[in-house]
Residue frames relative to the residue before (quaternion, step in Angstrom):
aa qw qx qy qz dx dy dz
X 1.0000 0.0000 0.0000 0.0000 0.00 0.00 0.00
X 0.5628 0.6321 -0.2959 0.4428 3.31 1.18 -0.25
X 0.5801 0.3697 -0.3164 0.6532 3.55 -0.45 1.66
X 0.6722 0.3510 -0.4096 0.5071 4.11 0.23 -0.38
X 0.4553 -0.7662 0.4166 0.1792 2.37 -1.41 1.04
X 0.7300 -0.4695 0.1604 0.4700 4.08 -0.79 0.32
X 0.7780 0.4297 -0.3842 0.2500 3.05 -1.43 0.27
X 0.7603 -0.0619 -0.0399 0.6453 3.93 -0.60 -1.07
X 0.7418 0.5314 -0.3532 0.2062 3.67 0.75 -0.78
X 0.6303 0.4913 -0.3473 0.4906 3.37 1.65 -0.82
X 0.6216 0.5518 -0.3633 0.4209 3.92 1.31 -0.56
X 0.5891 0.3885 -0.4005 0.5845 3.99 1.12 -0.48
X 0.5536 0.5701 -0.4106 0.4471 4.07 0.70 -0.45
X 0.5233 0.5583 -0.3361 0.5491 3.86 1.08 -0.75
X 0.7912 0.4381 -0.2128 0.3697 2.85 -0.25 -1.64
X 0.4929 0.7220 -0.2180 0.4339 3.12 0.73 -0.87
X 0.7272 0.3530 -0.0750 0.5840 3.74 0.30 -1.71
X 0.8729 0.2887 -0.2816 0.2746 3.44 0.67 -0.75
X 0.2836 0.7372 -0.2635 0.5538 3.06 1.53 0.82
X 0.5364 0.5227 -0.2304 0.6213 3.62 1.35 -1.30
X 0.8897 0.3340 -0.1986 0.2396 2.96 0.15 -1.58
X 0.3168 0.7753 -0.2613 0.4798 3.06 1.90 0.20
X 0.7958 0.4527 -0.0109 0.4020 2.55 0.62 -1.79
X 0.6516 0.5472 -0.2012 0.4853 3.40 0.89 -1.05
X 0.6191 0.4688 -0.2865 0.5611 3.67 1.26 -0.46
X 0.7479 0.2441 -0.2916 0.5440 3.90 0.55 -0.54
X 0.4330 0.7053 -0.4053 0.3883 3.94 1.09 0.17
X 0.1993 0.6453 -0.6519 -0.3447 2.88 1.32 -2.30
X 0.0279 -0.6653 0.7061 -0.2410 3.52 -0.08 1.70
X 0.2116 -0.6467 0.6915 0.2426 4.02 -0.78 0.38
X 0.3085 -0.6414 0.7024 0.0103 3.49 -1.44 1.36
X 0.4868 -0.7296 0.4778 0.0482 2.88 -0.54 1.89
X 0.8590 0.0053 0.1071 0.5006 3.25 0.55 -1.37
X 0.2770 -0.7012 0.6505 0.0924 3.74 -0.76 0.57
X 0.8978 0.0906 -0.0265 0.4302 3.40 -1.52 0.55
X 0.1174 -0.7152 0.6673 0.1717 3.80 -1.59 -0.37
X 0.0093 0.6686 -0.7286 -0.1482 3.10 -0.91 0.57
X 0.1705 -0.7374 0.6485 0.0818 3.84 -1.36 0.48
X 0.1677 -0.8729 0.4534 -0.0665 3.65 -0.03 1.36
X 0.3177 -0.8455 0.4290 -0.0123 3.02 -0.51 1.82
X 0.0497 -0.7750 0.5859 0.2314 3.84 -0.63 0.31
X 0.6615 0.5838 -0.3218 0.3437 4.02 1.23 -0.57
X 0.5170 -0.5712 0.4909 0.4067 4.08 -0.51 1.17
X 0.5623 0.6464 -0.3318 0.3947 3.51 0.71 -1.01
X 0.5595 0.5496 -0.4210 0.4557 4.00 0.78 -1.42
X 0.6403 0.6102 -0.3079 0.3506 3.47 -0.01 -2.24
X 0.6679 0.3821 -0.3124 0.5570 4.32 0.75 -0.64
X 0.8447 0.3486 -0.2792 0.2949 3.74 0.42 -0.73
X 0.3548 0.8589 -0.2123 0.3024 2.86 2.03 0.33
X 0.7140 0.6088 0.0865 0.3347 1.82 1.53 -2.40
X 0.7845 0.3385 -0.1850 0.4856 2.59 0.97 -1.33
X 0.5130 0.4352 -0.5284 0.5179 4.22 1.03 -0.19
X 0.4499 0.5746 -0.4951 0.4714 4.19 0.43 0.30
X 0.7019 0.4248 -0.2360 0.5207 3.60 0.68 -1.25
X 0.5232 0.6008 -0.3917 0.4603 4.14 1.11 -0.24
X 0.6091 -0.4965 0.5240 0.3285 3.71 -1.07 0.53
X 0.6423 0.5175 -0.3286 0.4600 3.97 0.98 -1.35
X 0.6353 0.5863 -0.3016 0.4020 3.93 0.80 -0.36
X 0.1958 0.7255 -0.5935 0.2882 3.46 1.47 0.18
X 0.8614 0.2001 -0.0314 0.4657 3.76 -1.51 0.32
X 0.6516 0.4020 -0.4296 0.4788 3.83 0.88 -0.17
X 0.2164 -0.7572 0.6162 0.0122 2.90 -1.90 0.31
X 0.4103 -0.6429 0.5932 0.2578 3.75 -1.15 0.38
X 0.0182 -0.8594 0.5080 0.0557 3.65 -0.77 1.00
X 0.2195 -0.6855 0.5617 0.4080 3.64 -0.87 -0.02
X 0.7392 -0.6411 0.1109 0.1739 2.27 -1.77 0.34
X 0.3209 0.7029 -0.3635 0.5205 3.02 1.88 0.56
X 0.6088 0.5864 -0.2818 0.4540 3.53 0.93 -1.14
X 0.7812 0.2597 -0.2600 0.5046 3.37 0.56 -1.44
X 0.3758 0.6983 -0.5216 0.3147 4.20 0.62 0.20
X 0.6568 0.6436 -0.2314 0.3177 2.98 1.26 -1.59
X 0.7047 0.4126 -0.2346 0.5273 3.45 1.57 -1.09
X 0.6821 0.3896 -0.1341 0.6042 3.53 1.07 -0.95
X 0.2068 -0.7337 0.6352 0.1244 3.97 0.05 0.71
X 0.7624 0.3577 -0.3419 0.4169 3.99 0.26 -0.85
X 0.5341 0.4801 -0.5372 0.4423 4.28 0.82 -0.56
X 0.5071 -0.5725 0.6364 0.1002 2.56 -1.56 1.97
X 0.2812 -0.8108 0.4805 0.1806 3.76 -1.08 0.53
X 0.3139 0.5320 -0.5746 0.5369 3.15 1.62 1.46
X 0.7839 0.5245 -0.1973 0.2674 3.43 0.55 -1.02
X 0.7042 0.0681 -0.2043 0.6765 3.36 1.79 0.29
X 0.4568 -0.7585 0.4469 0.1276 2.72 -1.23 1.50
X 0.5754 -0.1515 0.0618 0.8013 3.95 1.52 -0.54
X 0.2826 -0.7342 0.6172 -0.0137 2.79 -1.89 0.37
X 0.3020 -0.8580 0.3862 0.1534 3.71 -0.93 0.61
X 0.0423 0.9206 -0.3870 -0.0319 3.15 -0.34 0.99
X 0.0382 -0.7627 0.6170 0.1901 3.76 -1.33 0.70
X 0.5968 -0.5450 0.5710 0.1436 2.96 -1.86 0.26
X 0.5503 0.6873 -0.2376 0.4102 3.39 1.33 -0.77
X 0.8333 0.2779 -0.1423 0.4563 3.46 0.40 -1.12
X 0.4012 -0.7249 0.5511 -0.0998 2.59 -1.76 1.98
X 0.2780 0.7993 -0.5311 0.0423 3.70 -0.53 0.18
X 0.3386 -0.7026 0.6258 0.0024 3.19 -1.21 1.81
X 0.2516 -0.6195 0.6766 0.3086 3.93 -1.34 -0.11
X 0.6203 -0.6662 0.3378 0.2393 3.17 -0.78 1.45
X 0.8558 0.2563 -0.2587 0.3675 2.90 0.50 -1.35
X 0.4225 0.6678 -0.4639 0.4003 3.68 0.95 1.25
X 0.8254 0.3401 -0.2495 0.3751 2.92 1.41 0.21
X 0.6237 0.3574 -0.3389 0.6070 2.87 1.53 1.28
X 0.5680 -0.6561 0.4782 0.1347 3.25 -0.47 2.31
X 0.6418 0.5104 -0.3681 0.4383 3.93 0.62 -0.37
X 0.6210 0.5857 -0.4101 0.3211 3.33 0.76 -0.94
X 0.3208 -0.5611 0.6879 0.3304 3.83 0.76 -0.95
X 0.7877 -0.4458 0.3536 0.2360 3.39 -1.94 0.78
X 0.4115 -0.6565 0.5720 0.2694 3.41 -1.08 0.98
X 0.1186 -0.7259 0.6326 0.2423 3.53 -1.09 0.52
């Protein structure tokens, strides 16, 4: 959900995810990924952070250093990002894991 832009599109983008994540729990779907961090290296990022933080859509997100975001990402070198953004929100399955027809991913 992260990336739409405000209003009906970022609220049907919620809904959306939280539905998956619904879903994925009474599926026993396997949840590929948990959370996002998005790691900045430009002084410039650290302002547009800020200010989508100050937005209603930033519920549960957060601004990390770069120690903080290591913690989720173990390989980001902590020269190479200067802060980072993180949500909690975003879910992401591989389709064809969730449909027993498909046959084995290769």
């Amino acid at each position: 959900m992260t990336g739409q832009g405000a209003g009906d599109c970022w609220t049907m983008a919620r809904r959306a995810r939280d539905i998956w994540a619904e879903t994925v729990e009474r599926a026993g779907i396997a949840v590929v990924q948990r959370g996002m961090v998005l790691a900045s290296r430009l002084d410039e990022s650290e302002a547009v952070i800020d200010a989508f933080l100050r937005t209603d859509m930033a519920a549960g997100c957060a601004m990390l250093t770069a120690r903080q975001a290591q913690e989720h990402i173990p390989c980001l070198r902590t020269d190479a990002a200067r802060v980072s953004f993180y949500s909690p929100h975003e879910i992401r399955v591989e389709i064809p894991h969730c449909d027993p027809a498909a046959g084995p991913v290769s």
